[in-house]
C-alpha positions in Angstrom: -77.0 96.5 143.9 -78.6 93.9 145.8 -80.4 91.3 144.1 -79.1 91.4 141.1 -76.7 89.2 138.7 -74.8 92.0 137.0 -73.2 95.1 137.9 -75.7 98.2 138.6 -74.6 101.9 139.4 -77.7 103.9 140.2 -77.3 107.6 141.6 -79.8 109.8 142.8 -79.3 113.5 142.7 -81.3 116.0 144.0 -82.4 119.1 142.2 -83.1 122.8 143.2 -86.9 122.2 142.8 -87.1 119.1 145.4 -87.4 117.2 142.5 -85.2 113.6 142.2 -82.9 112.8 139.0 -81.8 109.7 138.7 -78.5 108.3 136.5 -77.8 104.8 136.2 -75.8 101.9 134.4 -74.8 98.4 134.1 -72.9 95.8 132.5 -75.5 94.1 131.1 -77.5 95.0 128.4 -80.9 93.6 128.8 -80.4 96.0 132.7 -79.7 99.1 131.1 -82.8 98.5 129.0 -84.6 98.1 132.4 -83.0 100.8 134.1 -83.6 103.3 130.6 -87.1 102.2 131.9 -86.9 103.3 135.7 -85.4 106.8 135.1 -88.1 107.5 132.5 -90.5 106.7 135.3 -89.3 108.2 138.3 -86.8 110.9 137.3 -87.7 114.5 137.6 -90.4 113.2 140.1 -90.7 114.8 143.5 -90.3 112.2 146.5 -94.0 111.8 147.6 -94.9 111.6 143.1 -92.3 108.4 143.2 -93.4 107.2 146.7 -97.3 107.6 145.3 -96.0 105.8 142.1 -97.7 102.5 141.1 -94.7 100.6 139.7 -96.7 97.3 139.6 -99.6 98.5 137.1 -96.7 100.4 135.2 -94.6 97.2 134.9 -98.0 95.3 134.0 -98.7 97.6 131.6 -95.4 97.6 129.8 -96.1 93.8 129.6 -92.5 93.3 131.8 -94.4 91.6 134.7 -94.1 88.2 132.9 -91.5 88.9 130.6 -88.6 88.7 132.9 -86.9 85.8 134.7 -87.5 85.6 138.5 -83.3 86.7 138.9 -84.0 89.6 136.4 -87.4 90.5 138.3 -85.3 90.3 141.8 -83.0 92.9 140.2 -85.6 94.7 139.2 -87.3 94.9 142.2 -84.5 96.2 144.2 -83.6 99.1 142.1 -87.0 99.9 142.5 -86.7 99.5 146.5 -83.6 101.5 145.9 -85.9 104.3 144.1 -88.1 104.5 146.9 -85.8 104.7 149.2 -83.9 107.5 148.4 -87.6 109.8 147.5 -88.3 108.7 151.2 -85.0 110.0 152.6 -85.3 113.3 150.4 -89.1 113.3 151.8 -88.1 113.4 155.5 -85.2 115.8 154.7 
């Protein structure tokens, strides 16, 4: 994944009920603690729930938005881009 320092693997699978499910991993520990966080967030979400989502106020409210280093935060960001941009292709499909 772009943007980030370790090794990601994120997959998105559609379901039968338009819903997305999301399965992801990495090498590093302190990532699969942030990606734990992303698929409790936006899997089992339909495309326009996760497109709606406010990931900023969630991240603020989980108290991550200062916790992170800016390289962490990049990685962060992207699987998040990378979230959104699957729910938008399943969207237009």
């Amino acid at each position: 994944m772009r943007g980030c320092a370790s090794q990601v693997w994120l997959v998105t699978e559609p379901q039968p009920d338009g819903t997305l499910a999301f399965r992801g991993d990495s090498d590093a520990h302190i990532v699969r603690g942030l990606i734990a966080i992303l698929l409790r967030l936006f899997s089992g979400r339909a495309p326009g729930e996760i497109l709606d989502f406010d990931t900023k106020a969630a991240f603020d409210a989980l108290g991550l938005t200062g916790a992170l280093s800016s390289q962490r935060s990049n990685g962060l960001a992207s699987m998040v881009a990378r979230i959104r941009r699957d729910a938008e292709l399943a969207k237009a499909a």
